[in-house]
N, C-alpha and C positions, 0 to 999 in steps of 0.2 A: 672635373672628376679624374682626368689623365693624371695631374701633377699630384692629386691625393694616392693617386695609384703609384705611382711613382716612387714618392715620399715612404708609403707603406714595405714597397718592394726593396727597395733600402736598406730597411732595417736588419740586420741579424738576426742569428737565430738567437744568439745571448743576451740580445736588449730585449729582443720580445718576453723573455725571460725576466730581465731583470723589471721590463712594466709590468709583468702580471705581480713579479712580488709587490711591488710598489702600490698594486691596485688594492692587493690581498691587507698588505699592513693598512691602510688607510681605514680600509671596510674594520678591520678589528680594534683601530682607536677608535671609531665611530660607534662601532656597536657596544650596551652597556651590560649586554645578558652574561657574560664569561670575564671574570677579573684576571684571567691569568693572560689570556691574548691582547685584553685592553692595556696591560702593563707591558706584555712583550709579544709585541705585531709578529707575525709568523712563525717566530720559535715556539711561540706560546703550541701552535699547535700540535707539534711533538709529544708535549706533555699528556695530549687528550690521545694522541695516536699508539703510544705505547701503554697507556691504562686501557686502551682496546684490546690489546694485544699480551695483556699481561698472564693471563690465565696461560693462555700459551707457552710463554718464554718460561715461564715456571714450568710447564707441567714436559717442556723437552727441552730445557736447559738448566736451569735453577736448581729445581727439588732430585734431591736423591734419591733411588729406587723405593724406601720404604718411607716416604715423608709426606706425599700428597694424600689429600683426603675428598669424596669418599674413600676412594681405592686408589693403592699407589700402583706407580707403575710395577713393583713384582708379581700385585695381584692382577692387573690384567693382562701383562705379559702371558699369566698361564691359563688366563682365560681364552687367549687369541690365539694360542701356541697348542691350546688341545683344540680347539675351537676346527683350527685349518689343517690339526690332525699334522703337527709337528711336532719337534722335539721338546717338551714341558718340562724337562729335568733341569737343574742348575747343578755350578761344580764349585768348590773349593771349601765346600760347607756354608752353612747357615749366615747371610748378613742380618740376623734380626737381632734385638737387644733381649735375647732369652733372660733377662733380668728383672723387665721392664714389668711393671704390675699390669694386673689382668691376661698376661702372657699363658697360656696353657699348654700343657704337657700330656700326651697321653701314654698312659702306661700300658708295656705289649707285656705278653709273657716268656718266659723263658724257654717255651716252647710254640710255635705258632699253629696255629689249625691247619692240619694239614685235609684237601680237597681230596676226596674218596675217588675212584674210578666210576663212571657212570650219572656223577654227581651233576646240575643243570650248569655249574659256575666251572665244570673241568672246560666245555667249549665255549662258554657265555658268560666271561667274568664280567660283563657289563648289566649281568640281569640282578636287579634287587628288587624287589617286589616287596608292598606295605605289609608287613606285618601283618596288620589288623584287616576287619573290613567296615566298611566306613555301611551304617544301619545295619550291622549284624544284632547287634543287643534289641532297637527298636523293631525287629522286624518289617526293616521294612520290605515293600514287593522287591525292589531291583536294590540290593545290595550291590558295594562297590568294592573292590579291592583296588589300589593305584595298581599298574602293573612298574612301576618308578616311585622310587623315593626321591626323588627329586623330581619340579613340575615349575611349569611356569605360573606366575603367581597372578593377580591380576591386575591387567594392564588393558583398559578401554580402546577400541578404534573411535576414534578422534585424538586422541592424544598421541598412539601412534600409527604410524600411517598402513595403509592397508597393505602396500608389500610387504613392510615391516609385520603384521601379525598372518598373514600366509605363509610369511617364510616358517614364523614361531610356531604353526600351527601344522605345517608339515613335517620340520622339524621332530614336534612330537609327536606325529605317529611313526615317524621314522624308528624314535628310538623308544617309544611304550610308553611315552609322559604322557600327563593331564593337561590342558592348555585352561587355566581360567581367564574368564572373559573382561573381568573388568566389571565395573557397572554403566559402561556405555553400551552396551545390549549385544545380543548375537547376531552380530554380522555372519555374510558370505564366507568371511576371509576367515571366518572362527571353522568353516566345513570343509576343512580339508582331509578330515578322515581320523585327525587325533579325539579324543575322549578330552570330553568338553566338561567345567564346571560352571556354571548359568550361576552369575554374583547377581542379586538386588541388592543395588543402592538407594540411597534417601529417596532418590525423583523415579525409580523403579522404570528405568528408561527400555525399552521394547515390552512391558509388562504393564502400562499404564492407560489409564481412559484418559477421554477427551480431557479430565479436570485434573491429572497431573496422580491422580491418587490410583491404587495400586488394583491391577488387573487379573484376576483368580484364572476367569475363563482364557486372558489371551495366554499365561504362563501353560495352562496345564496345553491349550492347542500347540504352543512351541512344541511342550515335551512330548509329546506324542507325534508330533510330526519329525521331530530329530532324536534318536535314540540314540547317537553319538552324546547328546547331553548326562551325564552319569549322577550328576548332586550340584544341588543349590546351595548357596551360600549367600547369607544374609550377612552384607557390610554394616556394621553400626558406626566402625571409627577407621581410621588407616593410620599408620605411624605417622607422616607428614602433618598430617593437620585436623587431629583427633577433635570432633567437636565442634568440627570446620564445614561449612557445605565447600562445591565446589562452583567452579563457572566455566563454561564455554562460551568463550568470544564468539558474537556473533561473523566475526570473521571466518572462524573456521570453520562453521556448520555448514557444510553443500547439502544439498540436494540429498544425495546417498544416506550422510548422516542423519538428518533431518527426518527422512521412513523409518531407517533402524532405529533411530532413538523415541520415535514417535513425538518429537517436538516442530514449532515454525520457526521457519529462515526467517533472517532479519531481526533476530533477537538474542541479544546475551540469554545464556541457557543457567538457570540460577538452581545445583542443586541443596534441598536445606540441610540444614545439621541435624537433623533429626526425620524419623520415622512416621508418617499419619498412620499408620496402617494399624502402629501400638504405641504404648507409654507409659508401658512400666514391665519388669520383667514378668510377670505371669502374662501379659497382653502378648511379649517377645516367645513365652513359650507356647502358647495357643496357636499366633501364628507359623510356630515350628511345625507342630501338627497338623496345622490345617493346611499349609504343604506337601506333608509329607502324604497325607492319605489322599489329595488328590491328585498329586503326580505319584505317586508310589516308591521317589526317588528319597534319596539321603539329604539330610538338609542338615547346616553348620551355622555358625556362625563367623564375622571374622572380627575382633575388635583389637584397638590398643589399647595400654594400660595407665590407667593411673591409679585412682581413690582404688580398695579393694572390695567398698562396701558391698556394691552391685554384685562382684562375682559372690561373694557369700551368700547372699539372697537366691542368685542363679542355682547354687549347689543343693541349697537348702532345699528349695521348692521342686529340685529335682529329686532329690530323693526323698521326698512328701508323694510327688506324682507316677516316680516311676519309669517318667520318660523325658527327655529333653532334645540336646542336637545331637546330631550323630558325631559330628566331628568341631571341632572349636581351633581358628588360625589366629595365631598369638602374633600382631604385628609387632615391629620392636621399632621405638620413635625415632630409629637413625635411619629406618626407610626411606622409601618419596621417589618415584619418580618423575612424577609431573612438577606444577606450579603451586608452592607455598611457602604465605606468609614467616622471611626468617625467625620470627618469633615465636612461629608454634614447630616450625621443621627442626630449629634448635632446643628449642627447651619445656615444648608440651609432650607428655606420654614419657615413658621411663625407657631406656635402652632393650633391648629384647632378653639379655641374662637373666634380668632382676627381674621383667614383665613376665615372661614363661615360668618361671621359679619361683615368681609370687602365687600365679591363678594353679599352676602343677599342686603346686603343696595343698591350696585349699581344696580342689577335688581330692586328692587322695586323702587329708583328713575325714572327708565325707565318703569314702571307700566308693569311687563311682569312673577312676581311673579305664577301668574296664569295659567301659561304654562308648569311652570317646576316641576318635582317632585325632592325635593330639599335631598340628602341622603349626612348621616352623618359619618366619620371613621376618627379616632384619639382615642381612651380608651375610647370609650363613653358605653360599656358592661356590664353597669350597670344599677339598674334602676333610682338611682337621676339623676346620669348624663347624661340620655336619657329624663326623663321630661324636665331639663335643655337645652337641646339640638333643641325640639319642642318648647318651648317659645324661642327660638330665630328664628323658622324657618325653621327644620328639619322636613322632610316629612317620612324619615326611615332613620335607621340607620345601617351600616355594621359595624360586628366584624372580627374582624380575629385573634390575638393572645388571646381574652376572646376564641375562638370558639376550637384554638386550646388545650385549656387547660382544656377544658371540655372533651375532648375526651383522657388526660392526662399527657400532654404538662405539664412539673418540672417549667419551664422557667429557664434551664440549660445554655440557651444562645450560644449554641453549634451549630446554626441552618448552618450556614456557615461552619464548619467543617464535614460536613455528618458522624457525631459521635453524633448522638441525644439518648440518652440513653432511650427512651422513644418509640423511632422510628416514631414517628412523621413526623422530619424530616431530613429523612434521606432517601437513597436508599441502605442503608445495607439491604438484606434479613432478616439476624440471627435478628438486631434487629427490623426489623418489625413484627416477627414473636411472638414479644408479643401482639398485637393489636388483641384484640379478637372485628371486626365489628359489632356485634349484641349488644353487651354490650355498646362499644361507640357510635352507631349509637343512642341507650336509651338515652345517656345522654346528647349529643346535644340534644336531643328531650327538655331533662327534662329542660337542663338548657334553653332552650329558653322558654318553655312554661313557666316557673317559673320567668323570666326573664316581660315578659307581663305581667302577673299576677301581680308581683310586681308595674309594671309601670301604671297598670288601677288601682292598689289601691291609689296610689300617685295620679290621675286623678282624681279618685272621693271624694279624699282626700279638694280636689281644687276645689271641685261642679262641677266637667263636666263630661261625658262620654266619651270622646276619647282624646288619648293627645292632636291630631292636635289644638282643642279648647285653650290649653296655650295660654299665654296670656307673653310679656316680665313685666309686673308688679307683675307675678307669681311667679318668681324669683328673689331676692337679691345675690349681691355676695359681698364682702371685698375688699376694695380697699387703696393701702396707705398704708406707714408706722403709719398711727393713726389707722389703721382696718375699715374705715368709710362704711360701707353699704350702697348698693346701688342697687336699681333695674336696672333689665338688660337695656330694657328702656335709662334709667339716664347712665348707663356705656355705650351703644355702641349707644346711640346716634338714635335711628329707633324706630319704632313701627312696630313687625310681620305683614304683610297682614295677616285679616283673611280669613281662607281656610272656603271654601264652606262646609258644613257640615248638614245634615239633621238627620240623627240615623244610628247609629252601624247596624241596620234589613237591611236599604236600602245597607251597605256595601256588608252584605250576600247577599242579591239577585242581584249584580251584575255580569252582563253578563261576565264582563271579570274578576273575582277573579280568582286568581292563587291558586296556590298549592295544586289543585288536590283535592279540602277541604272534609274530609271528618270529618261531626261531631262528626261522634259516635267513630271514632280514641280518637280524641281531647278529650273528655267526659273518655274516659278512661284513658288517661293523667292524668287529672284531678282527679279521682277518687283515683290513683295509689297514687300520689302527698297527697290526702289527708289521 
């Protein structure tokens, strides 16, 4: 044993090196599963080590401010930049190809709106409030009004992790958002005190009996037990994977999940593509109502788009009956944040311009514009691209992957491998254990209130005081291989119904403004920001 000991102690530190390569090249001519290391022992693995790493070297060396997709880096620069409540301006002018088709332009006027003395946006340019209110035409008992045109859209606990939606959820009561739940059910982490929308999905998860089918008495017990809950919303489709059910890995279902969702551990969790509950639009509006008159609450729909046939039928048999949803959320197929098949996250469901501009036109030929609170979700987390989005007809808009990046979401793209470095999303402990919720619950604050702010200067940029006022002649976008411009209007063929609108005062002093409003919050917001 000495002389082996000996023999060993001997060696360098460089040969020891030079036997493990030795050992490493051997194992890789011998193994037959990888052609590129069985051709070239060790180098080979270079090859596999920088295809790990490729996302990366791209997304902070490679790609140029406006070239990565979903969002480049100028777009989350100014998400992270209002986000931490920094400086979000850039200088030298514009790097974008104002050429480029689909580019839009909004047109201000030669005089801007100028803000009265006494007026609620002279100390609170952060306050914008819907418009509309979400069952004012169905009467329902508990009418909504957002007290934010801007909201978190829906995003399940499971998919992301629970610091990650206490942050989102304090967040927005922070700054008067909506938080929608997802269709993974009303967790804890949803009761932090923001105004909540309660999403049923296919598998109708905290809503369901023993056989998976859909639950009247436990939904209405929720909503009566949480009055933070403000309207329900029925998922039919999502941008990502319209058509799609979903799954949870039996991995990631704990315990916790398992109560809230009302399903067993040790099982891939399989939701279907479709609804028991109904099966055909007059089944989808019955079950609207028999929502609505036993929670008393507002009830929507949310789908993405294809065929147009269904929405026609929808319109139709609405204005046959009189009544339908109170609000309707247009996804646009370039959404997704979870996990799906690249085949349907690329090329099922139509982008959100042409989706909200198809189903827009067909309610307003059927004169029924006036009923619906019409909400917007597709990368609209911006503020042009939220002016843009109310001159075609959007009444608020949901974010979700802007909302998650504010609370410090890399866009690693990891979301489907519960390896989110960020912890976001994920159901690792270790790495949620960086999320510090006071910090990010700020910065949801910040980035939405900064987020407003931006979008009522664009507004009064335009001489009006609230977006709802857009106008589609307010807007230009590029069309063509010649770049030809063209107002929205002239592209999609409609003119917005205008919404009812008297002053931003008469918003405040309504009866049903959500989110808890508290001004002198707001005013401190604003104070910090400045």
């Amino acid at each position: 044993m000495q002389p082996l000991l000996d023999f060993l102690s001997a060696i360098s530190w460089w040969q020891w090196i030079l036997i493990l390569l030795f050992v490493i090249g051997i194992i890789d001519i011998l193994q037959k599963k990888h052609t590129i290391m069985h051709n070239f022992p060790i180098v080979g693995h270079l090859r596999y080590f920088l295809e790990s790493i490729g996302p990366e070297l791209r997304q902070y060396i490679v790609a140029n401010n406006r070239e990565e997709l979903p969002f480049n880096r100028r777009e989350r620069g100014w998400i992270y930049a209002s986000a931490k409540n920094e400086n979000n301006y850039e200088g030298f002018g514009t790097d974008q190809d104002i050429y480029s088709t689909h580019y839009v332009f909004i047109n201000n006027a030669l005089l801007p709106f100028k803000v009265p003395a006494g007026h609620p946006n002279e100390k609170n340019s952060g306050f914008v409030p819907c418009a509309k209110v979400m069952g004012e035409y169905n009467k329902r008992k508990r009418p909504f009004r957002p007290a934010s045109v801007i909201n978190v859209s829906a995003m399940s606990f499971g998919s992301l992790s629970a610091k990650a939606i206490e942050s989102l959820n304090q967040g927005c009561k922070l700054s008067g958002a909506y938080h929608n739940t997802g269709e993974g059910g009303f967790s804890p982490y949803h009761q932090m005190g923001a105004d909540v929308v309660f999403q049923i999905g296919t598998a109708y998860f905290g809503v369901r009996d023993e056989h998976g089918n859909f639950s009247m008495e436990k939904l209405v017990k929720m909503v009566n037990k949480s009055p933070q809950i403000r309207a329900i919303e029925i998922k039919l489709s999502q941008g990502a994977k319209p058509g799609k059910g979903g799954v949870l890995p039996a991995a990631k279902i704990t315990k916790e999940i398992s109560e809230i969702r009302g399903v067993p551990m040790g099982k891939d969790v399989i939701s279907p593509a479709y609804h028991s509950a109904f099966d055909s639009v007059e089944g989808l509006l019955d079950f609207i109502e028999d929502i609505a008159s036993n929670t008393g609450l507002p009830v929507g729909i949310k789908s993405a788009v294809g065929h147009l046939n269904g929405w026609h039928d929808l319109a139709r048999l609405m204005e046959q009956r009189g009544h339908g949803p109170d609000f309707i959320t247009i996804d646009g197929g370039e959404g997704g944040t979870g996990a799906a098949p690249p085949s349907f996250a690329d090329h099922v469901s139509i982008p959100w311009i042409y989706a909200f501009s198809d189903v827009y036109k067909i309610f307003k030929e059927n004169n029924l514009t006036h009923r619906i609170v019409f909400i917007a979700s597709g990368k609209l987390g911006f503020p042009a691209k939220g002016a843009m989005a109310f001159a075609l007809g959007a009444d608020c808009i949901n974010v979700a992957r802007e909302a998650m990046m504010s609370i410090g979401c890399i866009q690693a793209q990891s979301c489907h491998t519960n390896t989110c470095p960020t912890g976001v999303a994920t159901q690792n402990k270790w790495l949620q254990a960086g999320i510090n919720i006071d910090d990010k619950a700020m910065r949801t604050n910040f980035y939405f209130t900064k987020f407003r702010k931006e979008l009522l200067q664009i507004t009064h940029a335009c001489g009006y005081e609230h977006p709802c006022q857009f106008t589609m002649e307010d807007a230009d976008i590029n069309l063509s291989d010649k770049n030809l411009a063209k107002t929205l209007a002239e592209t999609f063929d409609y003119m917005k119904e205008e919404v009812p609108f008297t002053s931003v005062q008469e918003l405040l002093d309504c009866p049903h403004l959500g989110g808890n409003l508290n001004l002198e919050k707001l005013r401190e917001t604003e104070e910090a920001i400045h």
